[in-house]
N, C-alpha and C positions, 0 to 999 in steps of 0.2 A: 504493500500500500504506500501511497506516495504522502508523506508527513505536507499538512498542511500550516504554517506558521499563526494564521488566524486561528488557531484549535486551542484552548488552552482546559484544561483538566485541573479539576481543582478541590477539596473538600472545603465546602461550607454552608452555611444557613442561606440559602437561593435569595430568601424573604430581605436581606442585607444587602444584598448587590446592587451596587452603583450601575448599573446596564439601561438601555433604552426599554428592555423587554425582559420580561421572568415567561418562562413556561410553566405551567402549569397541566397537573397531570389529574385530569378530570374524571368525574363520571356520566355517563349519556343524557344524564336528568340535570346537571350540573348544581347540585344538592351539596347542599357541606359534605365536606368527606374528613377523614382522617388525615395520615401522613402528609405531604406538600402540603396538598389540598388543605387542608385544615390550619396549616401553618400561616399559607397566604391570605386566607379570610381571616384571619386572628389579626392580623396586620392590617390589613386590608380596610376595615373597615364595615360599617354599614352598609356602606351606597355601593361597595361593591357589591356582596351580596345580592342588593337590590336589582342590581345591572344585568346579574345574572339571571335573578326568577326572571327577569323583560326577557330574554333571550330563550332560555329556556331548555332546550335540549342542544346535544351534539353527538352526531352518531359516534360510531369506532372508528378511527382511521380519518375523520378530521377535525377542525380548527374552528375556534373561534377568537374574537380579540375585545377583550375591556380594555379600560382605564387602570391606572397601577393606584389609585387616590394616593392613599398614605404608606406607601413602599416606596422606596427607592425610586425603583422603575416605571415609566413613563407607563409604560403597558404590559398585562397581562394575556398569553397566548395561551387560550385553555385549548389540551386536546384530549381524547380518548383513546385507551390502547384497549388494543380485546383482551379477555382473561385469557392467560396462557394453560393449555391443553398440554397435558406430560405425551402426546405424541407428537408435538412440533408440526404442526401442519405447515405447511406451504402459505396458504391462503393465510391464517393467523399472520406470519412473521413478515409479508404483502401488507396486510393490513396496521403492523407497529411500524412499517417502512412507511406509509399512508402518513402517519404522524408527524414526523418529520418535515415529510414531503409539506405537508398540510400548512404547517407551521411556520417552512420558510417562505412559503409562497403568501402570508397573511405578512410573514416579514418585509418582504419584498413589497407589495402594495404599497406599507405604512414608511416606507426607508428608512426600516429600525436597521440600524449600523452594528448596535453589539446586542447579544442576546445570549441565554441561559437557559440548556436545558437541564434537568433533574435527569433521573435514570429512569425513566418514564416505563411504567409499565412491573419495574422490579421489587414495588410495594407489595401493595393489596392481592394487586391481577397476577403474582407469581411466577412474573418471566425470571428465568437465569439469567443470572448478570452479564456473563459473558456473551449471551445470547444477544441480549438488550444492548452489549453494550456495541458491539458488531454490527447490529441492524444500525443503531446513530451513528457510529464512525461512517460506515459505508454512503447514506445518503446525506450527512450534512458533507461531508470534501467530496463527493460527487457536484452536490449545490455551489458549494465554494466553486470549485475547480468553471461552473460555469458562468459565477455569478460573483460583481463587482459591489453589492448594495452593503453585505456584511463586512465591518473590517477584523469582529472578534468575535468569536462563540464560544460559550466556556459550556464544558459538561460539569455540572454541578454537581458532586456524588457526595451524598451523606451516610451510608455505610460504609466499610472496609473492604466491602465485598465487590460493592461498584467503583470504589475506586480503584482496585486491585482488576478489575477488568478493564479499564477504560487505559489504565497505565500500561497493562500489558501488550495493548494493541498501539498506542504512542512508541513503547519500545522494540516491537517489530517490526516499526520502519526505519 
């Protein structure tokens, strides 16, 4: 894999980052959740919440964009990953690619320049990290590699276990 200089890998609380964008790792109803999700409403605020019931749903595999009100970041990219299935389907890890995809193309619209994903998907919904972390390396420096709007993307890992995947693939370029 060809290392991207815009990639940067990092452990910390997403909710703190200075970035144009935080992603956020939703669920279909876009309902308070736990993990991220619960993180970033906590921060967040009311009116985001609110912003949310307006909107309302998001399927699997794509995007939607708030307001960041009281975080750091200017805007909030909610997306949906499917739960992961212990036989790895095809179509499933299509559809965590779909997030991504989803994700930078709302970036692109908004010309959010640095942005922050979590390890989407390796909460609640049970993907392997290394899984997870494979599916986001490969489409965001796919995106890079074509696209001039991002100047920084950080994978945001709050385990040991996403970070120890996300490093590992850094260090096999």
């Amino acid at each position: 894999m060809e290392v991207i200089p815009r990639i940067r890998i990092i452990r910390a609380d997403i909710t703190g980052l200075e970035v144009e964008a935080i992603v956020n790792a939703a669920n279909s109803a876009l309902l308070p959740g736990g993990g991220v999700d619960g993180a970033i409403r906590r921060k967040a605020g009311r009116e985001f919440n609110e912003e949310l019931y307006r909107i309302g749903r998001c399927p699997a595999g794509e995007a939607v964009i708030t307001r960041g009100y009281r975080l750091p970041a200017r805007h909030v990219v909610h997306t949906v990953a499917p739960i992961h299935d212990s036989r790895g389907s095809g179509a499933q890890k299509a559809v965590l690619a779909s997030c991504y995809d989803s994700v930078l193309a709302l970036a692109d619209k908004y010309q959010i320049r640095s942005i922050a994903f979590p390890a989407i998907g390796t909460g609640a919904y049970g993907w392997p990290s290394e899984i997870a972390a494979q599916i986001a390396h490969v489409r965001v420096t796919a995106h890079l590699s074509q696209c001039a709007v991002q100047d920084l993307v950080f994978f945001c890992c709050f385990t040991d276990a996403d970070l120890q995947a996300y490093q590992a693939l850094a260090d096999s370029n």
